[in-house]
C-alpha positions as CSV (number, residue, x, y, z in Angstrom):
1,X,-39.9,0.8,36.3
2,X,-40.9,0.0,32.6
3,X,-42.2,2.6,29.9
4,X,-43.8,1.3,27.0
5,X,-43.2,3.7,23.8
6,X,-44.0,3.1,20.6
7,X,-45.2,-1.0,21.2
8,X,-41.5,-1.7,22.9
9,X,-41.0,-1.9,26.6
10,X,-38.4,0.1,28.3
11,X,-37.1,0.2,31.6
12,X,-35.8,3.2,33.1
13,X,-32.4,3.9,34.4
14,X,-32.5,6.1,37.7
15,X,-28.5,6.0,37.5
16,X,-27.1,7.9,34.5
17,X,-25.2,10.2,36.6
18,X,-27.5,13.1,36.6
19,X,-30.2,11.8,38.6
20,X,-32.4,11.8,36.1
21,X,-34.2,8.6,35.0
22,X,-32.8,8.3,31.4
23,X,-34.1,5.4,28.9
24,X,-32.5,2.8,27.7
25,X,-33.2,3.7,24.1
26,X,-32.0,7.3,24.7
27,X,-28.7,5.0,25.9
28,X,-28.7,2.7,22.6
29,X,-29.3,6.0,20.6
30,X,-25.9,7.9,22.2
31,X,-23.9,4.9,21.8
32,X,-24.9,4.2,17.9
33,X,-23.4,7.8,17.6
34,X,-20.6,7.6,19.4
35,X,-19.8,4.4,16.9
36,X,-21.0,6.4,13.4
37,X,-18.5,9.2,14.8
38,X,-16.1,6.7,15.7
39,X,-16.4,4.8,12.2
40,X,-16.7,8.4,10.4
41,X,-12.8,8.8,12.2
42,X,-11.6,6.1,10.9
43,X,-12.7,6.7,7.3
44,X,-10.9,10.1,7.4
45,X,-7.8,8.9,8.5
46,X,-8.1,6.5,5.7
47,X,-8.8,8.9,3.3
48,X,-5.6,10.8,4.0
49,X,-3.4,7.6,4.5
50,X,-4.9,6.8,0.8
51,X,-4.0,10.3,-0.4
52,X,-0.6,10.1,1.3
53,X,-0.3,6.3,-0.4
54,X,-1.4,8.0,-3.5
55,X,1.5,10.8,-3.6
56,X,4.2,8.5,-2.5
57,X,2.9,5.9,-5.5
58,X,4.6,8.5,-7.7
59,X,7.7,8.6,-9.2
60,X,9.7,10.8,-6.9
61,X,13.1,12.1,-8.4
62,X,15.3,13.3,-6.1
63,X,18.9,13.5,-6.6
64,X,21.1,11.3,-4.5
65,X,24.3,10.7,-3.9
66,X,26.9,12.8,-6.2
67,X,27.1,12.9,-9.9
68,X,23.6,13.7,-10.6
69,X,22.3,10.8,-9.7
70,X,18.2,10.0,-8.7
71,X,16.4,8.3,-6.8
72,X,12.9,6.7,-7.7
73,X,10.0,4.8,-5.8
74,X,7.4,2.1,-6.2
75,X,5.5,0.5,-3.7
76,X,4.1,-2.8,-3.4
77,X,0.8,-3.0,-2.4
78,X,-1.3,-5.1,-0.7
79,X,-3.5,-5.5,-4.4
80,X,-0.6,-7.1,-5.0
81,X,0.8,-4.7,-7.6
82,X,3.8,-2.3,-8.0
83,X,3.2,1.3,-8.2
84,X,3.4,2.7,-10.4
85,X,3.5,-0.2,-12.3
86,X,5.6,1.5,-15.4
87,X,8.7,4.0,-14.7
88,X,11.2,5.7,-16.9
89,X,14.8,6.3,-15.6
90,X,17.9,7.8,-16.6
91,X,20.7,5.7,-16.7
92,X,22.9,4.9,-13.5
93,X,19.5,5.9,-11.5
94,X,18.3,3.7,-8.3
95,X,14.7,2.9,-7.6
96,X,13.6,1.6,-4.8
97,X,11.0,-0.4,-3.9
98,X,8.8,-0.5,-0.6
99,X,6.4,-3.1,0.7
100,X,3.8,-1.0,2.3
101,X,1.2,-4.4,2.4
102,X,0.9,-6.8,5.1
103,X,2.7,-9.4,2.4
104,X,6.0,-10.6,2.0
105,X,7.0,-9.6,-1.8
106,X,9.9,-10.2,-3.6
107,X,11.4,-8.0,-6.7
108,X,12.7,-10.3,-9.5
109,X,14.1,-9.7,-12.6
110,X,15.7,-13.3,-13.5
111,X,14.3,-15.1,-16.4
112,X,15.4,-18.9,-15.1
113,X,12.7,-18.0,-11.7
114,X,10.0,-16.8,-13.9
115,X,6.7,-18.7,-14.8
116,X,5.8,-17.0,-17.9
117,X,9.5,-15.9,-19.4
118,X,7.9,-12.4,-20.6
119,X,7.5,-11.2,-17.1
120,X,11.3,-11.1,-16.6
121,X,12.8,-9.2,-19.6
122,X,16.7,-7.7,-19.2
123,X,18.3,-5.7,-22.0
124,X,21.4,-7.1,-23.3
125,X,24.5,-7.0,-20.9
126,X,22.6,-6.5,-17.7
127,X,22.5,-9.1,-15.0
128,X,19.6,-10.5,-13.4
129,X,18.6,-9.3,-9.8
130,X,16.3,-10.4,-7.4
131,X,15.3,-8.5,-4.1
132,X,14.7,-12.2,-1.6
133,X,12.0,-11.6,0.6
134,X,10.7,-8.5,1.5
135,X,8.8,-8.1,4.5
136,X,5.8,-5.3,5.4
137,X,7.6,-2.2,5.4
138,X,11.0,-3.2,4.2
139,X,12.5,-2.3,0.7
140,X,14.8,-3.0,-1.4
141,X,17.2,-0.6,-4.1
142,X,18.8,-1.5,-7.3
143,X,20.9,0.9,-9.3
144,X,20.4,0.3,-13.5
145,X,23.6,0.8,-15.2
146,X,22.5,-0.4,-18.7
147,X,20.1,0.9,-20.7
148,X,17.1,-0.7,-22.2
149,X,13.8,-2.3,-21.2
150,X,13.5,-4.3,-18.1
151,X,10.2,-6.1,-16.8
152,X,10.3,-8.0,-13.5
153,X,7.7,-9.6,-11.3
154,X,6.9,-11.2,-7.9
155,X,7.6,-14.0,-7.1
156,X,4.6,-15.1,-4.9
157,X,2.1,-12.7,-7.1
158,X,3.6,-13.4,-10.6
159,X,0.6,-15.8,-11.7
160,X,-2.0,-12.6,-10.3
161,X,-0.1,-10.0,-12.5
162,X,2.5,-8.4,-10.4
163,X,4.3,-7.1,-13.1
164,X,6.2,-3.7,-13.5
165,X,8.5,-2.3,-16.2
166,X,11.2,0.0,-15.7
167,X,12.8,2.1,-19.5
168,X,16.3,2.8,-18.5
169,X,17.2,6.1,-20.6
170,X,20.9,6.4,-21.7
């Protein structure tokens, strides 16, 4: 059977479980909001993922280890970027860095694998470092022992500004 409701033909469904004729419309309708609450889900959960992603982005100092030691994080995102991009650490502190993007990234503070030679800056008497590959999810830790300014970079993401700088505090 057909209805015709507002200048569209229908047909009409005597099987939607109640045995009662239902239209197709009606059907269309339920199933749009199924999706909108579906979609509305998945925005939430992204929401708090981004708030979670957000915390974590901060510098978290927790002490480690013995002798007063801390511990520090930045992540490295899928905007290709570290975060937070700029840290200050006391000296003999380990930061470690996780890849939370789909991305391999790399950490890389050696002057002779940098593009531009002001995206890999080391203090006097420290040695260069560099991380490898770093696959989604991995990380990678390096302890500073000499004080000073350090700026490193990625190797895959150097020439889109995937830059970070770490002050090591005596």
């Amino acid at each position: 059977m057909e209805v015709v409701r507002y200048g569209r033909t229908y047909r009409v469904s005597h099987s939607c479980g109640r045995g009662r004729p239902e239209f197709a419309f009606r059907r269309r309708l339920r199933r749009a909001f199924q999706h909108l609450l579906q979609l509305a889900g998945l925005a939430a959960l992204g929401a708090v993922l981004m708030l979670l992603t957000g915390c974590a982005a901060q510098s978290s100092a927790a002490p480690s280890g013995g002798g007063g030691r801390q511990s520090f994080t930045v992540n490295m995102t899928q905007a290709n970027r570290f975060e937070p991009a700029e840290l200050t650490v006391p000296k003999g502190s380990t930061v470690t860095w996780i890849n939370t993007s789909q991305v391999v990234h790399t950490v890389t503070d050696d002057p002779s694998k940098a593009i531009n030679k002001s995206d890999a800056v080391l203090p006097s008497g420290a040695q260069p470092f560099d991380s490898g590959s770093i696959s989604a999810g991995a990380s990678y830790s390096h302890t500073f022992d000499v004080p000073g300014q350090y700026t490193y970079f990625c190797i895959p993401h150097e020439s889109l500004g995937m830059v970070g700088h770490i002050t090591v505090t005596d």
